[in-house]
C-alpha positions in Angstrom: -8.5 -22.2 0.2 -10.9 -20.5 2.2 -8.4 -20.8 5.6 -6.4 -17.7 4.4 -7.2 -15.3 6.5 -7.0 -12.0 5.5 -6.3 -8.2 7.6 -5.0 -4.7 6.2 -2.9 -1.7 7.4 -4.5 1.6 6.1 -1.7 4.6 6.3 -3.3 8.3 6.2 -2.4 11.9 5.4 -3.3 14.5 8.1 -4.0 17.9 6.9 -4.9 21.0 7.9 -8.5 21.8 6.4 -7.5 26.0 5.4 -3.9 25.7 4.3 -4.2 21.9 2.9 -0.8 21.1 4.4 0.3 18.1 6.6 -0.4 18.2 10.0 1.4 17.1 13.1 -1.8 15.6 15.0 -1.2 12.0 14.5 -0.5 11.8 18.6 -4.0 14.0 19.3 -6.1 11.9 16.6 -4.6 8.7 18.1 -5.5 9.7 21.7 -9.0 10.4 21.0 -9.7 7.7 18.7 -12.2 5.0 20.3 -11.8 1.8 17.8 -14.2 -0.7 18.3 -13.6 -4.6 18.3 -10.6 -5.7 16.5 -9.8 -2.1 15.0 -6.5 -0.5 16.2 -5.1 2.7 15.6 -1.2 3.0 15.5 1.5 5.6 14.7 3.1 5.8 11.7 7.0 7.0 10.9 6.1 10.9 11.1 3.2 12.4 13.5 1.5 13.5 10.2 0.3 10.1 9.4 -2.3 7.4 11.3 -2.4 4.1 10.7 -5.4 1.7 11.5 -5.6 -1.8 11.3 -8.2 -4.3 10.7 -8.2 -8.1 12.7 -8.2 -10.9 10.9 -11.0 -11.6 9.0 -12.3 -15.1 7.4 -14.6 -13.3 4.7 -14.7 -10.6 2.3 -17.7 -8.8 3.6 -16.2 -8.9 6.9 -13.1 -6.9 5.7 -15.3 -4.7 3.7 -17.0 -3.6 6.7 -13.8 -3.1 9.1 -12.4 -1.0 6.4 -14.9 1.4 6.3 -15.5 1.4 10.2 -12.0 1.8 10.2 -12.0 5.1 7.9 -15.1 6.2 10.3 -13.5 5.9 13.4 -10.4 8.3 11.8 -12.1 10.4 10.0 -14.1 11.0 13.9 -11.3 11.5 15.3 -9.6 13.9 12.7 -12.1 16.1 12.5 -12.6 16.4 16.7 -9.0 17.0 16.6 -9.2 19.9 13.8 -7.4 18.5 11.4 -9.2 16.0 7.8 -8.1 12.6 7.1 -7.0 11.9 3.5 -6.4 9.1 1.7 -3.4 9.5 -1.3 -0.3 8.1 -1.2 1.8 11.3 -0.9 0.9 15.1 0.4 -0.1 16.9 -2.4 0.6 20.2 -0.6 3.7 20.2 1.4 5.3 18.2 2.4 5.4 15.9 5.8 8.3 16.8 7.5 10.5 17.0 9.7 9.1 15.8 12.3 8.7 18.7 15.3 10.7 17.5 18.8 10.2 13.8 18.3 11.6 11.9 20.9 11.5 8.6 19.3 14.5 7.1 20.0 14.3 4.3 17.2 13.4 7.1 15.1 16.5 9.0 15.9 18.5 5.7 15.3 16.8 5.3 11.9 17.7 9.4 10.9 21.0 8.9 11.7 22.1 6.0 9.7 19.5 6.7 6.7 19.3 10.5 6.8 17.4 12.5 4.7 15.4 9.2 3.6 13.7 9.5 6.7 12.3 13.5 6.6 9.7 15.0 4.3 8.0 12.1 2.5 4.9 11.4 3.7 4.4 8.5 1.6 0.7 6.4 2.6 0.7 2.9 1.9 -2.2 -0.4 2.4 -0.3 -3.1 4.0 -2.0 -6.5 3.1 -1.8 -9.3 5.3 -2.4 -12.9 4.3 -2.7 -15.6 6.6 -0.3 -18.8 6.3 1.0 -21.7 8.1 4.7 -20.8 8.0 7.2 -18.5 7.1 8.5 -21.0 4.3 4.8 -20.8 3.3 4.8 -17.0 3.3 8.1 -17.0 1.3 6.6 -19.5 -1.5 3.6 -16.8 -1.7 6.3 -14.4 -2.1 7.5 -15.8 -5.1 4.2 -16.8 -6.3 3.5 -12.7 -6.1 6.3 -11.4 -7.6 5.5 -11.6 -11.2 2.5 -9.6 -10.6 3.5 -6.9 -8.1 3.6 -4.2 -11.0 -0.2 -4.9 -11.9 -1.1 -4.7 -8.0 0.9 -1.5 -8.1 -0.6 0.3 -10.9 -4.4 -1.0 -9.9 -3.3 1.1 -6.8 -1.6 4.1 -8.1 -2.4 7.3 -6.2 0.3 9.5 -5.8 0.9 12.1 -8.9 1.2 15.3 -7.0 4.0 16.3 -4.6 4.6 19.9 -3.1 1.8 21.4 -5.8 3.3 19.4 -8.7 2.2 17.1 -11.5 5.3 14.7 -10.7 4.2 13.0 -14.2 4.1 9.3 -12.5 0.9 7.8 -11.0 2.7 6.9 -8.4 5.0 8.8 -6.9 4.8 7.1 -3.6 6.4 3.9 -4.9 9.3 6.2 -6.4 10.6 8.2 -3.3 9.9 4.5 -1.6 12.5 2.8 -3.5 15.1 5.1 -2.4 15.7 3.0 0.7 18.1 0.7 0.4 15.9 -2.8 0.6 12.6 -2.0 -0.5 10.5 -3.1 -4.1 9.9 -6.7 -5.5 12.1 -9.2 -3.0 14.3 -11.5 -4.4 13.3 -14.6 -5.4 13.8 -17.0 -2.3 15.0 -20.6 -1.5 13.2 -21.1 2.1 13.6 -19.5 5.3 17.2 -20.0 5.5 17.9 -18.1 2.4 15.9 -15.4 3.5 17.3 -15.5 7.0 21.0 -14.6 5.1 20.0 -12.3 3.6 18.5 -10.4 6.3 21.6 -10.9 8.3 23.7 -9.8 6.1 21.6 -6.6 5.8 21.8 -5.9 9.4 25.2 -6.4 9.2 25.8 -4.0 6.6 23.6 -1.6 8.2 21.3 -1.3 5.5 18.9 -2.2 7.9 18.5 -1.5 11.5 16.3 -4.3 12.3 14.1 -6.9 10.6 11.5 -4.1 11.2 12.7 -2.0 8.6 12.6 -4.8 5.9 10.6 -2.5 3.4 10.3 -5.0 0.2 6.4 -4.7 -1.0 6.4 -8.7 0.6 7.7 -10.1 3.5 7.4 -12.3 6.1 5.3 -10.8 8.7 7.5 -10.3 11.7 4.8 -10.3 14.2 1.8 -12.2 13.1 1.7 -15.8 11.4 1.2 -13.9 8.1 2.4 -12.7 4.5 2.4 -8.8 4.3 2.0 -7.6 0.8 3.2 -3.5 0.9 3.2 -2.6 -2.4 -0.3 -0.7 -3.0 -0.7 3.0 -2.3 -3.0 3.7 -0.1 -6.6 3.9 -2.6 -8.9 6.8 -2.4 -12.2 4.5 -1.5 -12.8 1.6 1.1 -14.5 -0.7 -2.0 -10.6 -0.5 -3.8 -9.3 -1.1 -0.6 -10.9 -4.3 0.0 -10.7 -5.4 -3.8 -7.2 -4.8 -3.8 -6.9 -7.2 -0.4 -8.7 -9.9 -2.2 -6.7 -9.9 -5.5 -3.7 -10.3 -3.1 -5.5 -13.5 -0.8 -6.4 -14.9 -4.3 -2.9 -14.8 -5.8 -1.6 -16.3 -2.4 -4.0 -19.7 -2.8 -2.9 -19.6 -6.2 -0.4 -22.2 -8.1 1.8 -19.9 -10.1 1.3 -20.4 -14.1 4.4 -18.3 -15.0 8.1 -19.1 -15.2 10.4 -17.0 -13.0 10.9 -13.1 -13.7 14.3 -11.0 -14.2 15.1 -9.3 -11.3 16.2 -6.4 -14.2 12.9 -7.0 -16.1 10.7 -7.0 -13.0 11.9 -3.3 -11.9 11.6 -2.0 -15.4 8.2 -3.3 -14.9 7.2 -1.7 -11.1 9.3 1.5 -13.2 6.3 1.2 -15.7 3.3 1.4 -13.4 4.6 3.9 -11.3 4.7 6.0 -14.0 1.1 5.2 -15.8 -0.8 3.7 -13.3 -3.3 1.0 -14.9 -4.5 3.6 -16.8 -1.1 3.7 -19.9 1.3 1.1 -20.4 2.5 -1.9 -18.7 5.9 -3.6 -19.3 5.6 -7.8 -19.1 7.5 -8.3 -16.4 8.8 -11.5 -18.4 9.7 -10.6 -21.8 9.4 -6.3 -21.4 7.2 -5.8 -24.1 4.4 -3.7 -23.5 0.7 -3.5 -23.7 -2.4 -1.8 -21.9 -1.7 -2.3 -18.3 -5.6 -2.8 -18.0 -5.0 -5.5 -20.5 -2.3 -7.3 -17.7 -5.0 -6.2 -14.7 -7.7 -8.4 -16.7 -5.3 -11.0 -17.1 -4.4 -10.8 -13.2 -8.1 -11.4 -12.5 -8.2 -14.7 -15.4 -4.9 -16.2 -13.2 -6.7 -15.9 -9.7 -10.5 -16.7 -11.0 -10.9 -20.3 -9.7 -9.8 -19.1 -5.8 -12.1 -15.5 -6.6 -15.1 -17.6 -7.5 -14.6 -20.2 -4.6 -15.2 -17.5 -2.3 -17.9 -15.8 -4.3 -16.0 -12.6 -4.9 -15.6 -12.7 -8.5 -17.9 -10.8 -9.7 -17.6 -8.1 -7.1 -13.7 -7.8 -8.4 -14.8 -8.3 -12.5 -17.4 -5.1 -11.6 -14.7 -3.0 -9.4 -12.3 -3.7 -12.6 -15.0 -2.6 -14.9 -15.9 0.8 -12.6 -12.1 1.2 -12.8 -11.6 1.0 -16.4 -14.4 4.4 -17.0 -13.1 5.9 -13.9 -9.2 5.5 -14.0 -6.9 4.8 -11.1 -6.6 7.0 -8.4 -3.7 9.3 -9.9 -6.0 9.5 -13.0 -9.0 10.8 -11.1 -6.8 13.4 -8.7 -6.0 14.9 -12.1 -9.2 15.6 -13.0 -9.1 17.9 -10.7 -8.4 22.4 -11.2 -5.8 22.8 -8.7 -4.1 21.7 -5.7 -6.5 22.9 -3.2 -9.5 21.7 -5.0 -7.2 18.4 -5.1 -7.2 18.2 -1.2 -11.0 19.1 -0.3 -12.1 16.0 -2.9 -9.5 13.8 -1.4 -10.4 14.7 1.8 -14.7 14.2 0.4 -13.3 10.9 -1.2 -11.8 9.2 1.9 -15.0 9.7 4.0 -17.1 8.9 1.0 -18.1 5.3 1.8 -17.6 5.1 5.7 
């Protein structure tokens, strides 16, 4: 088990530190950014978001420590460039968009076919990557993940405000996400020739532009010999960032123990934790009956225990789930908060917090 490799995609907010807004400075902070090692910084849809990416890593102290090197070297680089880094999965205040005189022409492609999908969302994910030795491999993990995609989802949730508002989910992100036309839980697939119809016949359709712009929370990685797991917001703290990557590894190396999910059932569930994180209810993505989604997050943690404990990580994940369950999720803890600006300056306190 321990040859699964494991890197992550961090998506940011950009705001301005007086009016709390979103900020076009993605291009500046990108530009002065000096990323050591492995570290990359990249551009995201909208030049009020930044991106950095880990390398592949073989341990889970190693990914601990790029994460939070990785929050350093953008929260540097925010701050030279006059604007604060922030870690939630949408803009509380504002809204990110559109984006000023872009000459992007993929992005221009991508506005014209999808519209107003494209403008005003500023939506901040955590891509996880999971090294395998094939895409059929990567799809198998696919299936393997599905079941528990909601639990992943609502351990992640950190979205409830948008443009000042309570939006009354804990994850708003995931809800303006599934607007595009292939995003959420993949379908359950038969090998790479099943997926490889699909895709085609979502090209053709136009649906999609490209393989790039296959947006379901798991897919085969089109550039690196991976599985890339997209469902998580992006969390408030570097330690739920790297829990959150080794629940994902673990569920990969692990032999599913449950039979196929409803396609029907499955989005009722992902419906579920959007809207109460792991802090309400959860809806079996099986059967639909439901329970306290820190109940199925417990359970999540019993499935994977045997690959957790092989790497010695499970009791740094049995603690994190512990420190979550008197804390909340991250929507439950940006409510705690008076008002939207007070929102903003913690968030922006929270994201440099462990760097």
């Amino acid at each position: 088990m321990n040859h699964y490799t494991v890197g992550v995609e961090q998506e940011f907010l950009l705001v301005d530190p007086d009016s709390r807004r979103p900020v076009a400075l993605a291009p500046r902070v990108r530009e002065i950014s000096s990323a050591p090692g492995d570290l990359d910084v990249q551009g995201e849809l909208t030049p009020f978001q930044i991106e950095i990416a880990t390398g592949v890593t073989s341990s889970f102290d190693e990914l601990s420590e790029q994460v939070r090197l990785g929050r350093r070297v953008l929260v540097d680089a925010a701050d030279e460039a006059g604007c604060r880094l922030v870690a939630t999965g949408m803009p509380p205040i504002g809204e990110a968009g559109p984006p000023p005189g872009s000459d992007d022409p993929r992005y221009h492609r991508i506005e014209y076919s999808h519209r107003r999908l494209v403008t005003g969302t500023g939506a901040c994910g955590l891509h996880v990557h999971v090294g395998v030795s094939s895409e059929s491999e990567a799809l198998e993990a696919s299936n393997k993940l599905r079941a528990w995609l909601p639990t992943l989802l609502a351990l992640s949730a950190n979205s409830p405000y948008y443009q000042g508002e309570d939006t009354g989910y804990a994850s708003w992100r995931s809800m303006v996400w599934s607007r595009w036309p292939v995003s959420g839980p993949p379908p359950h697939w038969h090998g790479p020739a099943d997926y490889d119809r699909a895709v085609e016949a979502l090209i053709s359709s136009e649906a999609l532009m490209d393989r790039a712009m296959v947006y379901w929370d798991v897919r085969p990685s089109a550039d690196h010999p991976t599985v890339e797991v997209r469902v998580a917001d992006i969390p408030q703290l570097a330690t739920e960032v790297a829990v959150l990557a080794e629940l994902i590894r673990a569920l990969v190396v692990t032999e599913p123990s449950e039979q196929r999910v409803d396609d029907s059932v499955l989005l009722a569930a992902y419906w579920r934790a959007s809207r109460d994180g792991v802090d309400g209810l959860a809806a079996d993505p099986h059967t639909g009956k439901l329970s306290p989604a820190f109940d199925r997050a417990v359970s999540l943690v019993e499935h994977v225990s045997v690959a957790l404990r092989d790497r010695g990580t499970l009791s740094t994940v049995e603690q994190q789930l512990d420190w979550l369950r008197h804390n909340g999720c991250g929507a439950t803890r940006q409510r705690r908060c008076p008002d939207p600006e007070s929102l903003v300056d913690t968030l922006i306190a929270r994201t440099r917090e462990e760097t």
